[in-house]
mmCIF file of the N, C-alpha and C atoms, coordinates in Angstrom:
data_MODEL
# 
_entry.id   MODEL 
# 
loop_
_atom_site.group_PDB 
_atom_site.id 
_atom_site.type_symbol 
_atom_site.label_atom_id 
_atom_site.label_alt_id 
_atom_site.label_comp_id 
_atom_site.label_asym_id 
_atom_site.label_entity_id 
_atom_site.label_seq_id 
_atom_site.pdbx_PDB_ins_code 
_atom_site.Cartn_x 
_atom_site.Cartn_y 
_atom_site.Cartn_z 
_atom_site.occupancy 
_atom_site.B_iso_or_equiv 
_atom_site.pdbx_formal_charge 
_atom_site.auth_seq_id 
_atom_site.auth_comp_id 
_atom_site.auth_asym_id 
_atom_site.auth_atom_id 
_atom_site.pdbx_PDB_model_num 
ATOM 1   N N  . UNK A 1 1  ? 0.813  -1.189  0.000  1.00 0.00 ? 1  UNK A N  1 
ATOM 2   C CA . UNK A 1 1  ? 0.000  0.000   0.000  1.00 0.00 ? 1  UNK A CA 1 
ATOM 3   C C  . UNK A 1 1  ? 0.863  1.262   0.000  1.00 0.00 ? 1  UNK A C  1 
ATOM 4   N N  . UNK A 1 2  ? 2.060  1.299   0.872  1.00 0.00 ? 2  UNK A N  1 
ATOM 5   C CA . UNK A 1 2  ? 2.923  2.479   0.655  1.00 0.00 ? 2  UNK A CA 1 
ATOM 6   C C  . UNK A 1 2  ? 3.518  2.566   -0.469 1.00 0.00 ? 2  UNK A C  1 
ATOM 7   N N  . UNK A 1 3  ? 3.956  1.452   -1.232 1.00 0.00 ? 3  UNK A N  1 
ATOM 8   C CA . UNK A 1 3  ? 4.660  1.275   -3.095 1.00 0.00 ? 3  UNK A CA 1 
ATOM 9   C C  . UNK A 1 3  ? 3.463  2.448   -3.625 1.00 0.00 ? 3  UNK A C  1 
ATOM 10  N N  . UNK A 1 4  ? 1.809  2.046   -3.360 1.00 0.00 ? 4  UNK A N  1 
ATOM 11  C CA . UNK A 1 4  ? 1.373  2.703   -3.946 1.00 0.00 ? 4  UNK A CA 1 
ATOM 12  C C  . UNK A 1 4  ? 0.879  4.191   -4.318 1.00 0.00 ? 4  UNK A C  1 
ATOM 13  N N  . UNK A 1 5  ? 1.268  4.769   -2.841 1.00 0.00 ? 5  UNK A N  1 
ATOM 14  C CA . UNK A 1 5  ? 0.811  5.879   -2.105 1.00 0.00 ? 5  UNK A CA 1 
ATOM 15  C C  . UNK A 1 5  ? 2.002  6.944   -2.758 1.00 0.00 ? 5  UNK A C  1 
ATOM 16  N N  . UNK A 1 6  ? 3.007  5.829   -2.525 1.00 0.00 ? 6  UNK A N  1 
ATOM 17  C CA . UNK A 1 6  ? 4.343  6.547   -2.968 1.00 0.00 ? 6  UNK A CA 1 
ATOM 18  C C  . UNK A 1 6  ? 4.731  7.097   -4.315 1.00 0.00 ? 6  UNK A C  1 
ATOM 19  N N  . UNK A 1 7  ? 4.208  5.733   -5.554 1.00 0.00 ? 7  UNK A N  1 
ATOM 20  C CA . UNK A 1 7  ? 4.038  6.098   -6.537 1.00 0.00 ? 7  UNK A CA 1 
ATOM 21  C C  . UNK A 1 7  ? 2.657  7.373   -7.156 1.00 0.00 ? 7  UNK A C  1 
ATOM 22  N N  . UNK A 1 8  ? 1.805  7.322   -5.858 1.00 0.00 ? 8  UNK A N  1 
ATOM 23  C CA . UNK A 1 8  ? 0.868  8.206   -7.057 1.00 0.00 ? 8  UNK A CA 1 
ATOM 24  C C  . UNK A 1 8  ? 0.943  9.656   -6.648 1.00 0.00 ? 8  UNK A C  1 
ATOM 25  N N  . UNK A 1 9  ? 2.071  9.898   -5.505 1.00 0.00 ? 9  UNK A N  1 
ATOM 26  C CA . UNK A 1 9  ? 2.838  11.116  -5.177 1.00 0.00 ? 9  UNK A CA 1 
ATOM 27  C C  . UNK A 1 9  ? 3.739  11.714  -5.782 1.00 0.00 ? 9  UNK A C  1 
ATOM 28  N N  . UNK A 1 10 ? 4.348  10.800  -7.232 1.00 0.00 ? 10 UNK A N  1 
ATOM 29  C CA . UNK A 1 10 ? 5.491  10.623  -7.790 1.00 0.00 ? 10 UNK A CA 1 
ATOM 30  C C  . UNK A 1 10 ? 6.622  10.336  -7.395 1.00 0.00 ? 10 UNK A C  1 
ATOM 31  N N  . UNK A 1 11 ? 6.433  9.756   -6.513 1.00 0.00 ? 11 UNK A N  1 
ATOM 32  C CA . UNK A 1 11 ? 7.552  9.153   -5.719 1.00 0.00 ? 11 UNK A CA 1 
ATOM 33  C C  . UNK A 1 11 ? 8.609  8.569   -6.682 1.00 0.00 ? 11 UNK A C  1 
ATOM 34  N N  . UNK A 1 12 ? 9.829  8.342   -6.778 1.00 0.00 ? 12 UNK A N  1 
ATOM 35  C CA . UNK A 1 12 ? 10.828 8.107   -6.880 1.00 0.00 ? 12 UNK A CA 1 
ATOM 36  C C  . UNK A 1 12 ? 10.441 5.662   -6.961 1.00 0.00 ? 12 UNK A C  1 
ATOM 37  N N  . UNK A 1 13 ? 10.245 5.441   -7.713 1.00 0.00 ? 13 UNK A N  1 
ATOM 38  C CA . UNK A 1 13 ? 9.741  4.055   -7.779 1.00 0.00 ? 13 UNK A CA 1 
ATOM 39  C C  . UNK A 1 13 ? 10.612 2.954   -6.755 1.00 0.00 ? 13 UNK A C  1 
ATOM 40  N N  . UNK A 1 14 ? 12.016 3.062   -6.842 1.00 0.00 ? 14 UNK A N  1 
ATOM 41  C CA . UNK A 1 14 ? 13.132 2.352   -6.169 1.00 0.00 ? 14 UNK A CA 1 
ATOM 42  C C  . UNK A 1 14 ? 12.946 2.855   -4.640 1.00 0.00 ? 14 UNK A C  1 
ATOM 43  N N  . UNK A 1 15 ? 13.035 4.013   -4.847 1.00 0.00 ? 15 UNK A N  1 
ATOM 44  C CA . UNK A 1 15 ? 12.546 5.014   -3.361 1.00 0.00 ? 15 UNK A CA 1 
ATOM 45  C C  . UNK A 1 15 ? 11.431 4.326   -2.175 1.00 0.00 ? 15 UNK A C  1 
ATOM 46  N N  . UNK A 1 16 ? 10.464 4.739   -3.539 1.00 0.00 ? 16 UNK A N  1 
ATOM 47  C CA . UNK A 1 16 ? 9.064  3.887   -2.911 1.00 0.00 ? 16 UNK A CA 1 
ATOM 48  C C  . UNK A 1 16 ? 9.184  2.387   -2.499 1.00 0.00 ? 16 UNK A C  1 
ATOM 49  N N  . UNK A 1 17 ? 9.830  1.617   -2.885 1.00 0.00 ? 17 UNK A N  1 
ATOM 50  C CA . UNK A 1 17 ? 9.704  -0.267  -3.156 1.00 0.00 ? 17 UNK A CA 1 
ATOM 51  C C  . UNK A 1 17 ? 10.605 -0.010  -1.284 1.00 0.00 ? 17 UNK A C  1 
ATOM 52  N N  . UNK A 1 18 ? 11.660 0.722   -1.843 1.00 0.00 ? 18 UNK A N  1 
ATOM 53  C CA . UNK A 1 18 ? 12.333 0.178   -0.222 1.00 0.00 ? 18 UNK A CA 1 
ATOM 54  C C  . UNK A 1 18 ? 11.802 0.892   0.908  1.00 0.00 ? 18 UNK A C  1 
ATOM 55  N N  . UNK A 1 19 ? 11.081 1.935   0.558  1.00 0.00 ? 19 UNK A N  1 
ATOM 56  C CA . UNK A 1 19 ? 10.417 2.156   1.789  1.00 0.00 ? 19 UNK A CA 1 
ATOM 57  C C  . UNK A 1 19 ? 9.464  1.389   2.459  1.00 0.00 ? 19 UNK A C  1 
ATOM 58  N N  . UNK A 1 20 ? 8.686  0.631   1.212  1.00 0.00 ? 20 UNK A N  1 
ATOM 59  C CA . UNK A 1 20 ? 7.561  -0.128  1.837  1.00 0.00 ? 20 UNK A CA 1 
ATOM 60  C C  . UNK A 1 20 ? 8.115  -0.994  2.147  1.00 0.00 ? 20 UNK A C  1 
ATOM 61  N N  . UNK A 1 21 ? 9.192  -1.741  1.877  1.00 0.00 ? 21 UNK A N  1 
ATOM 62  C CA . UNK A 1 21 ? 9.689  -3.256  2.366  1.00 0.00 ? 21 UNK A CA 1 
ATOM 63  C C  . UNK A 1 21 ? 9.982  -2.861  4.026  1.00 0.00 ? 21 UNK A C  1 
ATOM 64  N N  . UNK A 1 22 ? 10.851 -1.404  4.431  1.00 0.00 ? 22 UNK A N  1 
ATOM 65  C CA . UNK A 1 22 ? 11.351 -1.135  5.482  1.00 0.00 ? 22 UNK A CA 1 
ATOM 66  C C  . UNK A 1 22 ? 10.204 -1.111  6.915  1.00 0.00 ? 22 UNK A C  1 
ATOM 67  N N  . UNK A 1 23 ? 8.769  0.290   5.803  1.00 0.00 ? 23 UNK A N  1 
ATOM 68  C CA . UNK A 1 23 ? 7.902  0.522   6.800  1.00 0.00 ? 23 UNK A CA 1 
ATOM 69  C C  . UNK A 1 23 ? 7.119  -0.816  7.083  1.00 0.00 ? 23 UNK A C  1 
ATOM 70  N N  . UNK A 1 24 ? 6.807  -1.695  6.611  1.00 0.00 ? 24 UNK A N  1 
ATOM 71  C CA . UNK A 1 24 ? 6.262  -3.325  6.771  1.00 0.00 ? 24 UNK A CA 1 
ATOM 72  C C  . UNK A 1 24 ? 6.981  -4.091  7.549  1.00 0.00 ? 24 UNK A C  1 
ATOM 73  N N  . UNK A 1 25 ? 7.968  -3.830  7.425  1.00 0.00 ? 25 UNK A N  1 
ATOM 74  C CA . UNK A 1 25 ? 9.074  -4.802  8.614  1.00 0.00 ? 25 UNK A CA 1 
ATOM 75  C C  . UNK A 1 25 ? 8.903  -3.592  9.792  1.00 0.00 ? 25 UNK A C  1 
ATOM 76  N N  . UNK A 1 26 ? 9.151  -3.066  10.028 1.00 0.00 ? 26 UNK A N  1 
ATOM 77  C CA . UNK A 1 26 ? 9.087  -1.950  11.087 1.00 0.00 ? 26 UNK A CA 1 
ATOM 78  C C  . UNK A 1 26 ? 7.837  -1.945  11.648 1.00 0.00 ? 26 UNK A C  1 
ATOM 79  N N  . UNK A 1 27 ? 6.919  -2.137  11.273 1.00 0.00 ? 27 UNK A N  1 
ATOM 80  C CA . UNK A 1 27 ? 5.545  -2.119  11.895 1.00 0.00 ? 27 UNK A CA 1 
ATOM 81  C C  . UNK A 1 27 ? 4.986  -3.341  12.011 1.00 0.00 ? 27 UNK A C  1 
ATOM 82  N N  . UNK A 1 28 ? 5.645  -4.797  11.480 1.00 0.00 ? 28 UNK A N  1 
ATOM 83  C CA . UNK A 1 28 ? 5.429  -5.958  11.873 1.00 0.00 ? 28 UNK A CA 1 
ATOM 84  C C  . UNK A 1 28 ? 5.993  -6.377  13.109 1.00 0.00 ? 28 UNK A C  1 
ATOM 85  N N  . UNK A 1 29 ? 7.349  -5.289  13.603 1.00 0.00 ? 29 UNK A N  1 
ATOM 86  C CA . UNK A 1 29 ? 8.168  -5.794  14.587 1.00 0.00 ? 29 UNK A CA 1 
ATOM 87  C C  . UNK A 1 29 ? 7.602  -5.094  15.852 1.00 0.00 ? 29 UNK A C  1 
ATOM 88  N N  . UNK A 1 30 ? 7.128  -3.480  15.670 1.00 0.00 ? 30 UNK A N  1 
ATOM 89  C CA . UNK A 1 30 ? 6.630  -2.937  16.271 1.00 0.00 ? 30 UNK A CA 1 
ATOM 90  C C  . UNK A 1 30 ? 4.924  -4.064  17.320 1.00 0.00 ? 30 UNK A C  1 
ATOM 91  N N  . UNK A 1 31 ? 4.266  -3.946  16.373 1.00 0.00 ? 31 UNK A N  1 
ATOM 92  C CA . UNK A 1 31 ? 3.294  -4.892  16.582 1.00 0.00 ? 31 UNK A CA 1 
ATOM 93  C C  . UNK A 1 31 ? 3.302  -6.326  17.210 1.00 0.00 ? 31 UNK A C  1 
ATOM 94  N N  . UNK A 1 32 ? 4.335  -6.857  16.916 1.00 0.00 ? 32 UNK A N  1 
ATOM 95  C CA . UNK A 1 32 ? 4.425  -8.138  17.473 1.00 0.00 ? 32 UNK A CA 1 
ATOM 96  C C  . UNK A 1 32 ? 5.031  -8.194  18.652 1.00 0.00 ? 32 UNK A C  1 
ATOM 97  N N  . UNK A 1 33 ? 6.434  -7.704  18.400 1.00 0.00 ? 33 UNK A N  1 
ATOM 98  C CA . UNK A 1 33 ? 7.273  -7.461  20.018 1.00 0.00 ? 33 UNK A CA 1 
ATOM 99  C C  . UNK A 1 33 ? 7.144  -6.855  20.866 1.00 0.00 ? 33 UNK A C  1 
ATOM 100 N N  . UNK A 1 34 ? 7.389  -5.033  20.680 1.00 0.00 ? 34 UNK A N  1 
ATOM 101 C CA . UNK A 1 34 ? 6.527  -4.548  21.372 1.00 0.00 ? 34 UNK A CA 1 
ATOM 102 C C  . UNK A 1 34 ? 5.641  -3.787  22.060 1.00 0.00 ? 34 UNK A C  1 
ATOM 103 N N  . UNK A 1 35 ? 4.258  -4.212  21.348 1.00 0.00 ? 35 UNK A N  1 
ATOM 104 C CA . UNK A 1 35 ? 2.821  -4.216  21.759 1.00 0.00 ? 35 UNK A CA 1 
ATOM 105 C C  . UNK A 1 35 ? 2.332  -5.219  21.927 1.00 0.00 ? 35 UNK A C  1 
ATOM 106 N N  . UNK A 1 36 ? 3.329  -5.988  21.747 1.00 0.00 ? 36 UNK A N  1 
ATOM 107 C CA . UNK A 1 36 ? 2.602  -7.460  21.882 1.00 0.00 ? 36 UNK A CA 1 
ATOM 108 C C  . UNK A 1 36 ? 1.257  -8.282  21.378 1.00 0.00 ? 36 UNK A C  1 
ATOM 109 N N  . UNK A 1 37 ? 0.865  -7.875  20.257 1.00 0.00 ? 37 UNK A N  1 
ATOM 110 C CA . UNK A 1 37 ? 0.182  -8.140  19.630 1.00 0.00 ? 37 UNK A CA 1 
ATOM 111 C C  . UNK A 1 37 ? 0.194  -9.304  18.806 1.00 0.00 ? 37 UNK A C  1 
ATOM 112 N N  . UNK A 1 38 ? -0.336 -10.215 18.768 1.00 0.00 ? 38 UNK A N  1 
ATOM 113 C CA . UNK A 1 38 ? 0.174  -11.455 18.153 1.00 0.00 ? 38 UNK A CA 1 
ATOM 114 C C  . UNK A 1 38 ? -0.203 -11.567 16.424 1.00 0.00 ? 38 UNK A C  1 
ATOM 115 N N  . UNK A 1 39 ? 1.107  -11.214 15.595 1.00 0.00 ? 39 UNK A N  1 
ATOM 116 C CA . UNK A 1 39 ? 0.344  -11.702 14.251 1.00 0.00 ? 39 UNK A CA 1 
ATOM 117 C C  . UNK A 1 39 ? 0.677  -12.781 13.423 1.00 0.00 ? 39 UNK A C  1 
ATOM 118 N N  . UNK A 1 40 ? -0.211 -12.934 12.645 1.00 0.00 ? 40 UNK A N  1 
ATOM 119 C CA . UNK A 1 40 ? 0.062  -14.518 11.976 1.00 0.00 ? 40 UNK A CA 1 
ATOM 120 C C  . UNK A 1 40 ? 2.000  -13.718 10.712 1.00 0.00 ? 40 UNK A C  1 
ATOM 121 N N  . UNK A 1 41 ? 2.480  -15.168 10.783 1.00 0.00 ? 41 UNK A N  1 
ATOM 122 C CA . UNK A 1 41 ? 3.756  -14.975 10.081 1.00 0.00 ? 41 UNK A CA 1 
ATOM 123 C C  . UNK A 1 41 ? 3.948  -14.810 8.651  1.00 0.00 ? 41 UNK A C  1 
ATOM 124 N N  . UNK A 1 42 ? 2.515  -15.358 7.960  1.00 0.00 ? 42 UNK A N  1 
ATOM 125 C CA . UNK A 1 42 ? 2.556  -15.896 7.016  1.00 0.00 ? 42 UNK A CA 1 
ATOM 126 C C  . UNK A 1 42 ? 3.793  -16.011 5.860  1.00 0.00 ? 42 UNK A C  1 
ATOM 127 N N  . UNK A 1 43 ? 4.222  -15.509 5.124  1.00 0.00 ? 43 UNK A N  1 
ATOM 128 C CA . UNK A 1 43 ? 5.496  -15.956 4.278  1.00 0.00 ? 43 UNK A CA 1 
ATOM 129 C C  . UNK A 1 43 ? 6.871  -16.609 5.144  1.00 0.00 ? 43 UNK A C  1 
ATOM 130 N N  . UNK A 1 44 ? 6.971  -15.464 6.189  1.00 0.00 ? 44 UNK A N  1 
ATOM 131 C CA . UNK A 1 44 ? 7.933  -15.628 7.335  1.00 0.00 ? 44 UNK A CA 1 
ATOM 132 C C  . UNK A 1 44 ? 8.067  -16.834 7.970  1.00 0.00 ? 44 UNK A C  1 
ATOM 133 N N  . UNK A 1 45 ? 7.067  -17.996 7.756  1.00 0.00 ? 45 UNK A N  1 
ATOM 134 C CA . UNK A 1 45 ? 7.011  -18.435 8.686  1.00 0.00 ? 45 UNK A CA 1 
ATOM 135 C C  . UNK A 1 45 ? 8.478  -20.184 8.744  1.00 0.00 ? 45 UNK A C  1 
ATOM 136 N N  . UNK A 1 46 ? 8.641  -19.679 7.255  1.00 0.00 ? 46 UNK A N  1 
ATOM 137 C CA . UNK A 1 46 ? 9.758  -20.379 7.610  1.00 0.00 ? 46 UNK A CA 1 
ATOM 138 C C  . UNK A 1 46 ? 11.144 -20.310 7.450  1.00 0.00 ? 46 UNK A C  1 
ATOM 139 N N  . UNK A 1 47 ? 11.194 -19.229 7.836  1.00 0.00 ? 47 UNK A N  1 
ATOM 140 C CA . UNK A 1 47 ? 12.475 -18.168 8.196  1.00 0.00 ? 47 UNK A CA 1 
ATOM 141 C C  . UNK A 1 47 ? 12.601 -18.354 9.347  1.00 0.00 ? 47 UNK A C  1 
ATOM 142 N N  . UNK A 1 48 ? 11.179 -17.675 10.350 1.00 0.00 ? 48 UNK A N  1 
ATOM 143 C CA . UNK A 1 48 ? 11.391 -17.503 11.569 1.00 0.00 ? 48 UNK A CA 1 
ATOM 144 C C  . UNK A 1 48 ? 11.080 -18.824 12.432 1.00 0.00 ? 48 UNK A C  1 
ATOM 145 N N  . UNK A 1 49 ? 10.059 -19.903 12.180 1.00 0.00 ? 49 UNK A N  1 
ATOM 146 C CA . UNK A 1 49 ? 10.014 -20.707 12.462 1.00 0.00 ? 49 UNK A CA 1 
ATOM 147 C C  . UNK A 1 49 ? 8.686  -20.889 13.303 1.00 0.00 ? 49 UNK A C  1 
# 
């Protein structure tokens, strides 16, 4: 959703891709660790285990 927000701002495309990879990890870690919020892993899940 941020790739897209980013692009229809004219964002910078490469710009945009790594921001969203960053802000998604950042707010998955936020959320899970801690706030403790429990979320499902899905792709992750066999990375992290």
């Amino acid at each position: 959703m941020s790739f897209a927000v980013g692009l229809l701002f004219a964002g910078n495309p490469l710009k945009s891709f790594i921001f969203s990879v960053l802000i998604s990890i950042g707010l998955y870690v936020l959320f899970d660790l801690f706030l403790d919020v429990k979320l499902p892993l899905g792709l992750l899940s066999g990375i992290i285990g």
